[in-house]
C-alpha positions as CSV (number, residue, x, y, z in Angstrom):
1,X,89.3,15.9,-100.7
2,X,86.0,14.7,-99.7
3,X,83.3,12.7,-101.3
4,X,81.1,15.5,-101.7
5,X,84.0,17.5,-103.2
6,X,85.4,14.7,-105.7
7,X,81.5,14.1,-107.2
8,X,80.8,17.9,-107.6
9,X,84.2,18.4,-109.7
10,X,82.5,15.2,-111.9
11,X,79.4,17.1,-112.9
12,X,79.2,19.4,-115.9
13,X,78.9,23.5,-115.0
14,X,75.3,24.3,-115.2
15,X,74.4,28.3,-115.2
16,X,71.8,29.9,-112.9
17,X,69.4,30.3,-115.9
18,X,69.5,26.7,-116.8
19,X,69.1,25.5,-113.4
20,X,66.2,27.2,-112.8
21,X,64.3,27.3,-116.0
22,X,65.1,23.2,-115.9
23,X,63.3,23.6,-112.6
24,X,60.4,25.0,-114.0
25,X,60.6,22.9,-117.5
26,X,60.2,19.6,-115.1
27,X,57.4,20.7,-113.7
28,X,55.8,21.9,-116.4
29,X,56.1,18.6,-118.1
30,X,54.5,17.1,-114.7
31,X,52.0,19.8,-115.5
32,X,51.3,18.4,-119.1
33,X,50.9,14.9,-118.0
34,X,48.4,15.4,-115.4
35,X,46.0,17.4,-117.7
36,X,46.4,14.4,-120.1
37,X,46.0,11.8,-117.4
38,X,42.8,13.4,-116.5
39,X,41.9,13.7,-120.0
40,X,43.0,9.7,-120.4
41,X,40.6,9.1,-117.6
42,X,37.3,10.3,-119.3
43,X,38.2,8.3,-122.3
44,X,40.3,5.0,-121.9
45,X,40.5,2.7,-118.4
46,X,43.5,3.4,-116.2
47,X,47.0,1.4,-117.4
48,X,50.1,1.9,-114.6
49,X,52.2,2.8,-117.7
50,X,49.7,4.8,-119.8
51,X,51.9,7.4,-121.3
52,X,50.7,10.4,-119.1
53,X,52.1,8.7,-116.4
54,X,55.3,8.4,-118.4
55,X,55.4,11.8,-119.4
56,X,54.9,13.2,-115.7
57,X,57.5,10.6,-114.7
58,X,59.9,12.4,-117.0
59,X,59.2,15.6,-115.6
60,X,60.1,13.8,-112.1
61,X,63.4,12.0,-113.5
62,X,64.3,15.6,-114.5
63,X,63.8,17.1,-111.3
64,X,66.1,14.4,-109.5
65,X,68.3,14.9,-111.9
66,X,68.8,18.6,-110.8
67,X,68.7,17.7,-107.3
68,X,71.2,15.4,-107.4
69,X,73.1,18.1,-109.6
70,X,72.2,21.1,-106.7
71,X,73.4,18.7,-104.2
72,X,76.5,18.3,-104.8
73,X,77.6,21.9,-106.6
74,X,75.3,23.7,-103.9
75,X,76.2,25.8,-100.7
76,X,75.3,24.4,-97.0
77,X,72.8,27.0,-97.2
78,X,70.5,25.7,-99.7
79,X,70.3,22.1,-98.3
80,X,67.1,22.8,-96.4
81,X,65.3,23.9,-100.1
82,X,66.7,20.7,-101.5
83,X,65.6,18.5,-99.0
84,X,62.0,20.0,-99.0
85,X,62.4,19.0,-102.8
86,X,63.8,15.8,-101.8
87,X,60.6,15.3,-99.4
88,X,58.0,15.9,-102.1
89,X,59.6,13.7,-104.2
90,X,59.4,10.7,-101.6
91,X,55.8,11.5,-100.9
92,X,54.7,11.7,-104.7
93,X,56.8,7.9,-105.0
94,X,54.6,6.9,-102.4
95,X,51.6,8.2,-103.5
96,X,52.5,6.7,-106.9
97,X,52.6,2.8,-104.4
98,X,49.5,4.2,-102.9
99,X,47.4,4.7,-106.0
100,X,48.5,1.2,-107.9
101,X,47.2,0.0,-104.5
102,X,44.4,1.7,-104.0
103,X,42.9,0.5,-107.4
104,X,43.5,-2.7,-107.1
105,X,41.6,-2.9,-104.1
106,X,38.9,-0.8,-105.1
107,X,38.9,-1.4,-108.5
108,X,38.0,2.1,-111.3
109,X,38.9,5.1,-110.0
110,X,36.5,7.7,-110.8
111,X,37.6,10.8,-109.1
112,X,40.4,13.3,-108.9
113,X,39.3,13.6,-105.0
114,X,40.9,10.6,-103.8
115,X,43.1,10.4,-100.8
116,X,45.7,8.7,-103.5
117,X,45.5,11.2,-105.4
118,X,45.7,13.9,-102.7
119,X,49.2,12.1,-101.5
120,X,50.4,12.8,-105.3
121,X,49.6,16.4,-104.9
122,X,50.8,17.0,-101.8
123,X,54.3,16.0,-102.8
124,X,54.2,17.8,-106.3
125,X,53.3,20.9,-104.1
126,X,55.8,20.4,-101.7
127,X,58.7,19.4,-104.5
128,X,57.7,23.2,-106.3
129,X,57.8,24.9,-103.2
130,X,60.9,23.5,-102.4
131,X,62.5,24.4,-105.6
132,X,60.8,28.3,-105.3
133,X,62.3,28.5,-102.2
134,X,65.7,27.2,-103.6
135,X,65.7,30.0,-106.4
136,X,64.8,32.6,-103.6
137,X,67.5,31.5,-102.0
138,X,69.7,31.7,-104.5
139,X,69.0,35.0,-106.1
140,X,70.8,37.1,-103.9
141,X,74.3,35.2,-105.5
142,X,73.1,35.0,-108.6
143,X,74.0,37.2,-112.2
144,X,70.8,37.2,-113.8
145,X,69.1,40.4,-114.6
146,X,66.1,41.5,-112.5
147,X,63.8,41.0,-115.4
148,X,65.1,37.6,-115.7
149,X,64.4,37.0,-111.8
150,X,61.0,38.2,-112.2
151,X,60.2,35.9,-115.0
152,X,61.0,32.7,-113.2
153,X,59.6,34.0,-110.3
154,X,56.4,34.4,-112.7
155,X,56.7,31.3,-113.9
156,X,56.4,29.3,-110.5
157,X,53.1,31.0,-109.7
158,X,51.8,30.0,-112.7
159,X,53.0,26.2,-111.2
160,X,51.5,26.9,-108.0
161,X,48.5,27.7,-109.4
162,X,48.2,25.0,-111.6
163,X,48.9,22.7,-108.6
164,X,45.8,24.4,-106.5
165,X,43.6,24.4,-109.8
166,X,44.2,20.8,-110.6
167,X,41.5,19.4,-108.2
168,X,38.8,21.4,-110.7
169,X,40.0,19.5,-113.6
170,X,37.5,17.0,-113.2
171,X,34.6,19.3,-113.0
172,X,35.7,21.2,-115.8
173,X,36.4,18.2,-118.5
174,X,33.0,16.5,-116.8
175,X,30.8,19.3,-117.9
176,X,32.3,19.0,-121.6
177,X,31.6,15.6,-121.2
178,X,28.4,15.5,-120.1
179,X,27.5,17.7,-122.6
180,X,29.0,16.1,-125.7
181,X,26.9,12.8,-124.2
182,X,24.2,14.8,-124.3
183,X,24.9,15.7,-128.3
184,X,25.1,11.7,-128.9
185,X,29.2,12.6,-128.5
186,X,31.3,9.3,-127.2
187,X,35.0,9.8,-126.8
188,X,35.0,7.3,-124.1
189,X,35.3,4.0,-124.4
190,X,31.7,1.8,-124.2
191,X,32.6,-0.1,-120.8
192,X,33.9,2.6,-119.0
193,X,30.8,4.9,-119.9
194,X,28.5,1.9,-118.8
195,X,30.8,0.9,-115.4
196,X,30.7,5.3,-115.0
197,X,27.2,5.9,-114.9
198,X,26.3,2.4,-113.0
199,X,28.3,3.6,-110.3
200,X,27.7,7.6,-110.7
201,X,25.1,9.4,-110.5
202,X,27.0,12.4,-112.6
203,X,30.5,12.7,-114.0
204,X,31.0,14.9,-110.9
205,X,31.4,11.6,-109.3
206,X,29.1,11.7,-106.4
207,X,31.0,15.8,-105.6
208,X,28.9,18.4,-104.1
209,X,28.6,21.3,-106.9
210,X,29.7,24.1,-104.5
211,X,32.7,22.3,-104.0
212,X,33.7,23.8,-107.5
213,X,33.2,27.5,-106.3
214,X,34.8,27.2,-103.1
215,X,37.5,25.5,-104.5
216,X,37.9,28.0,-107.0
217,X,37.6,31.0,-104.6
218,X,40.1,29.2,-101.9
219,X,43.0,28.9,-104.8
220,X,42.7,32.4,-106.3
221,X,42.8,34.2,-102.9
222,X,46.1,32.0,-102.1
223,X,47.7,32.2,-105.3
224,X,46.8,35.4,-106.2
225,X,47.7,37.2,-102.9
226,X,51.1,35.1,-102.9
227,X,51.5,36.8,-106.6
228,X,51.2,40.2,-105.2
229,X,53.0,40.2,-101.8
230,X,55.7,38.6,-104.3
231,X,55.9,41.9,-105.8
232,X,57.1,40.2,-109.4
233,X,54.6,43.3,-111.2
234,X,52.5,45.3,-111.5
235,X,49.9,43.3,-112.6
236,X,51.3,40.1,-111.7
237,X,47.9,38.2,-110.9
238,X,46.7,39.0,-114.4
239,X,50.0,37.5,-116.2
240,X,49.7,34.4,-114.2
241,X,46.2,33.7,-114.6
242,X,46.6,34.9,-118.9
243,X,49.9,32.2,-119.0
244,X,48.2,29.7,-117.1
245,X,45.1,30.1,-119.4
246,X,47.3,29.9,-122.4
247,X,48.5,26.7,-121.0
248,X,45.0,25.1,-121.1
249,X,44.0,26.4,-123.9
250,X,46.8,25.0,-126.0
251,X,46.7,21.8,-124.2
252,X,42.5,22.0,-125.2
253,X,43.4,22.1,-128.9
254,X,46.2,19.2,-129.0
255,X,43.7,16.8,-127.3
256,X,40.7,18.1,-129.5
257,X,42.9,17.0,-132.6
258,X,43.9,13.7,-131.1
259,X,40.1,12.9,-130.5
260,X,41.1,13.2,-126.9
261,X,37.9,14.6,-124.1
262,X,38.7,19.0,-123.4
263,X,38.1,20.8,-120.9
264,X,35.9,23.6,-120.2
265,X,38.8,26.9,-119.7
266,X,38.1,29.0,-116.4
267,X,38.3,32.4,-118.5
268,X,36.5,33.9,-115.7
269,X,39.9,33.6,-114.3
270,X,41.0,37.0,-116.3
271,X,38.8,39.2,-114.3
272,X,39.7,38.3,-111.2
273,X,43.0,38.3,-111.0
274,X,43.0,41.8,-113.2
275,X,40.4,43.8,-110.7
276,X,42.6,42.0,-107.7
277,X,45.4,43.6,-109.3
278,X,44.1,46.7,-109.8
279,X,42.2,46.9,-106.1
280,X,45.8,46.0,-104.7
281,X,47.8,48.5,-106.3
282,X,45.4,51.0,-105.6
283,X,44.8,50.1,-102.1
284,X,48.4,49.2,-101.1
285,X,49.1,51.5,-98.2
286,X,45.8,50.4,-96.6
287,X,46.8,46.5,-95.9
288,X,44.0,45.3,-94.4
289,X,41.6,47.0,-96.3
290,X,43.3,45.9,-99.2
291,X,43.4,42.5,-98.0
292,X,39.8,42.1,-97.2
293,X,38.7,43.8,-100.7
294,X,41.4,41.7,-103.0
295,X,39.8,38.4,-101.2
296,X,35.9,39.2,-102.0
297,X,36.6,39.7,-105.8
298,X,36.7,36.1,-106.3
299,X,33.3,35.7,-104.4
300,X,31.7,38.4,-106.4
301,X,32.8,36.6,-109.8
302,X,32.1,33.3,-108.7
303,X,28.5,33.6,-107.2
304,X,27.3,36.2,-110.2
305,X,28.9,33.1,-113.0
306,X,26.4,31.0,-111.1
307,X,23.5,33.1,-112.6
308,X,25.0,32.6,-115.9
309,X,23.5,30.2,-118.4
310,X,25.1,29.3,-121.6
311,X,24.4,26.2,-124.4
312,X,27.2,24.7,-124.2
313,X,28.2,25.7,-120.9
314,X,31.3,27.3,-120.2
315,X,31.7,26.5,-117.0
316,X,30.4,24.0,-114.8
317,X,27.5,23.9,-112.2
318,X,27.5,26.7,-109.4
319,X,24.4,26.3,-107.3
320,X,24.5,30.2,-106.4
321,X,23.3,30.0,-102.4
322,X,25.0,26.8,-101.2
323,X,28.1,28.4,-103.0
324,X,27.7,31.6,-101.3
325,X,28.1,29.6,-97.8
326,X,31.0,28.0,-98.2
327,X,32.8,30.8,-100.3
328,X,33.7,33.4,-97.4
329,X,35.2,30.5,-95.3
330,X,37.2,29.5,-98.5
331,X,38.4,33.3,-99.0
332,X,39.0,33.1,-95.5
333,X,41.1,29.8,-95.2
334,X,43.1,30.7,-98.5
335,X,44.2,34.1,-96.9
336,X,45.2,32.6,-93.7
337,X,47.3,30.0,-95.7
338,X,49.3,32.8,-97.2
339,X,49.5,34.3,-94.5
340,X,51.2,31.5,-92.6
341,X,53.4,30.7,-95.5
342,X,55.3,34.3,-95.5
343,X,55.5,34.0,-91.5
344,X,57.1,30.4,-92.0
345,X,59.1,31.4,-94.8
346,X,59.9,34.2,-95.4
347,X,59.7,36.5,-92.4
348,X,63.4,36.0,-91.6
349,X,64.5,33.7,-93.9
350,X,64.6,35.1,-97.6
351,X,64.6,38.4,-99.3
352,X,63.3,38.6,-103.1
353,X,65.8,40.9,-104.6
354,X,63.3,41.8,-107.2
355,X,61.5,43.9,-104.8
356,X,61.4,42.0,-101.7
357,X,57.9,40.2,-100.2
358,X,56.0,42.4,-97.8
């Protein structure tokens, strides 16, 4: 008997279910401590063992813990899922070296735009789409019901879009801020206001503001096509943008009643991902028409909230015409990203028994 065989025979059965909704529960604890770590950011200095970090350590202990579990109980066939997972997790470890480093050498990190921080995201993406891959491939052998299927599958879109949405954190809880400092509202601590504003000229950090709308318009048209070719429902772009709203919203009111900064809640989200669902189901026997009128929606929204002015805002700063430039090479670049994932992945590799991708 081999090595392999004797430690699989050691570990405790584990059903399909609980494999991959503890998949998607360790993310969505990663999930959780990011929003707070941003959140920490606007009110206390940075600590290497602040209890974000903790918490979206757990969520990483977790995920080795199942990949160490899928590694030894799983087929040959799944290794190359598990060792994208494993990859991700090596990069985010040494983005984790990478970020104690790069504050020490440059002191307060004031941006969620930092190649540190870009390492760390890079290998949470790759770690999710390594374990969305896995349940893909996995499905076929599996006993769970197609609803079930669907859900997960759900369920790691509203992770991937998390994961894209992440880099607007900052713009979004820096409008809140600025306008609670505004009101004579201080969450943060003195010092870091003072060491903040002597080194910034706006809690944007020194960002161009049509970086927030392109941003914006590049991760809908990825996630939201990916949702759709997907085929998890009918209207799947709406239930991952209302889940992932939830999300925030609930995450909004535990930090409001800890005293904690919040973040302004991209609500706008709703209608795009509801008229992209509806132009796609209506239009889906005309692909590239579809295409091209499923990736404007998010232009149309974002440029036309740039003309919207509210006290307090509820979202932040669009400046409509700069915007406008670099949003069609944004819808461009996040439809050419799908598109190159389903010809990497899943042209001739995996099949989504719930439907099947297109």
């Amino acid at each position: 008997m081999s090595f392999i065989e004797e430690k699989s025979k050691c570990l405790p059965y584990l059903s399909r279910p609980k494999l991959y909704f503890g998949l998607i529960l360790a993310f969505f604890i990663k999930s959780i401590g990011a929003a707070w770590d941003v959140s920490y950011h606007f009110k206390h200095f940075r600590e290497f063992y602040q209890l974000p970090h903790i918490v979206n350590a757990l969520g990483d202990v977790i995920l080795l813990f199942l990949l160490f579990y899928l590694w030894f109980r799983g087929t040959q066939k799944i290794q190359r899922e598990l060792r994208i997972i494993l990859y991700g997790i090596l990069i985010f470890i040494g983005g984790i070296i990478f970020d104690q480093w790069y504050h020490e050498k440059f002191g307060v990190d004031l941006t969620i735009w930092s190649p540190a921080h870009f390492v760390l995201y890079a290998g949470s993406l790759i770690s999710l789409i390594g374990s969305f891959l896995y349940v893909l491939r996995d499905w076929p052998e599996s006993r769970m019901s197609l609803s079930m299927k669907k859900i997960s599958g759900i369920l790691f879109s509203v992770l991937i879009l998390d994961v894209f949405w992440f880099m607007l954190l900052q713009h979004e809880q820096g409008v809140v801020m600025d306008y609670a400092l505004k009101q004579g509202i201080r969450l943060a601590d003195a010092d870091l206001i003072e060491i903040f504003f002597r080194t910034q000229k706006d809690v944007y950090s020194n960002l161009p503001l049509w970086l927030y709308g392109a941003w914006a318009i590049f991760s809908a048209v990825l996630v939201f096509q990916f949702v759709k070719r997907m085929n998890l429902h009918k209207y799947g772009a709406t239930l991952v943008a209302s889940i992932y709203l939830t999300e925030r919203f609930i995450l909004n009111t535990v930090f409001d009643s800890i005293n904690y900064p919040t973040s302004a809640l991209p609500f706008y989200l709703i209608i795009i991902a509801f008229i992209f669902d509806v132009l796609y189901n209506k239009l889906a026997k005309k692909s590239l028409v579809r295409d091209i009128a499923t990736s404007v929606v998010p232009i149309v929204v974002i440029i036309l909230l740039g003309f919207i002015k509210t006290d307090p805002p509820f979202h932040p700063p669009i400046v409509v015409f700069q915007t406008f430039l670099a949003a069609i090479p944004a819808a461009i670049l996040g439809y050419i990203f799908i598109q190159l994932y389903f010809h990497l992945f899943f042209i001739s590799s995996y099949q989504n028994p719930a439907t099947g991708p297109e």
